[in-house]
C-alpha positions as CSV (number, residue, x, y, z in Angstrom):
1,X,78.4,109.3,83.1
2,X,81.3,107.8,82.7
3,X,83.8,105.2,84.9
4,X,86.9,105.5,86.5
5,X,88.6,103.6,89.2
6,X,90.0,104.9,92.1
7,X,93.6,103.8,93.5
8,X,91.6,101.5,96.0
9,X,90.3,99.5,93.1
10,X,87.0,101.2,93.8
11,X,84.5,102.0,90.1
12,X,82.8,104.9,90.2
13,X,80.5,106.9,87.6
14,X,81.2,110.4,87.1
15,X,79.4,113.2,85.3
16,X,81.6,113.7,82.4
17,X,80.0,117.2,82.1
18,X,81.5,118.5,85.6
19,X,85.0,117.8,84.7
20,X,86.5,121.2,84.5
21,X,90.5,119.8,84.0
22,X,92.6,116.4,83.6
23,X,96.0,116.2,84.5
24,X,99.0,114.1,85.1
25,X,101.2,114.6,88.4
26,X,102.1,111.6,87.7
27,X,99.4,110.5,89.0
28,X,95.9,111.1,87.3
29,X,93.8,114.2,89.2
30,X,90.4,114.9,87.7
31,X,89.3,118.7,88.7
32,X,85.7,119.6,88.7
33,X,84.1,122.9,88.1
34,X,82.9,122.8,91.9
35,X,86.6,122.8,93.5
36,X,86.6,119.0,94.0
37,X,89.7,116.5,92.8
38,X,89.4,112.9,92.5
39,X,92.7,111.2,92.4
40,X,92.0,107.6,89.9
41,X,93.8,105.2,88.0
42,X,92.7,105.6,84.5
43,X,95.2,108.1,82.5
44,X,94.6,110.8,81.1
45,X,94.0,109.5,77.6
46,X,91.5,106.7,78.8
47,X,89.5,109.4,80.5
48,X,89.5,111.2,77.3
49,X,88.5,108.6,75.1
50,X,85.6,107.5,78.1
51,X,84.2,111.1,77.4
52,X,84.4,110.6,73.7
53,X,82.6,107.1,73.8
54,X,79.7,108.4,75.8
55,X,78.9,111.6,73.8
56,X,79.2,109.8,71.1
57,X,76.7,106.7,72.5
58,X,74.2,109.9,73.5
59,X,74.4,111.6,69.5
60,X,74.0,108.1,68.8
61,X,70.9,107.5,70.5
62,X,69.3,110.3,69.7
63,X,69.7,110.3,65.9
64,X,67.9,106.8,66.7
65,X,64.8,108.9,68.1
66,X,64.3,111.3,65.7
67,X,64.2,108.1,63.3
């Protein structure tokens, strides 16, 4: 899961795995594979780099496992 923040200011976790598309319309729209947008604050890049940090923190913990 990652975190993004709404334009009310508003956190929220979302399932990294469900995003189908991320695009700039200006504004930031994050498309999932159901249909549903969520319109948020981050950009583009932030979100990109939020999907990289938490695949990265799950390889990351389970090379730590297998240990």
């Amino acid at each position: 899961m990652i975190e993004v923040t709404r334009f009310n200011n508003d956190k929220i976790l979302i399932n990294s795995d469900l995003i189908e598309m991320v695009e700039e319309t200006p504004d930031t729209v994050i498309s999932f594979n159901n249909g549903k947008k969520l319109l948020v604050k981050d950009s583009k890049e932030q979100i990109k780099y939020k999907i990289i940090e938490y695949k990265r923190e799950i390889f990351n913990n389970l090379l730590n496992i297998n240990e």
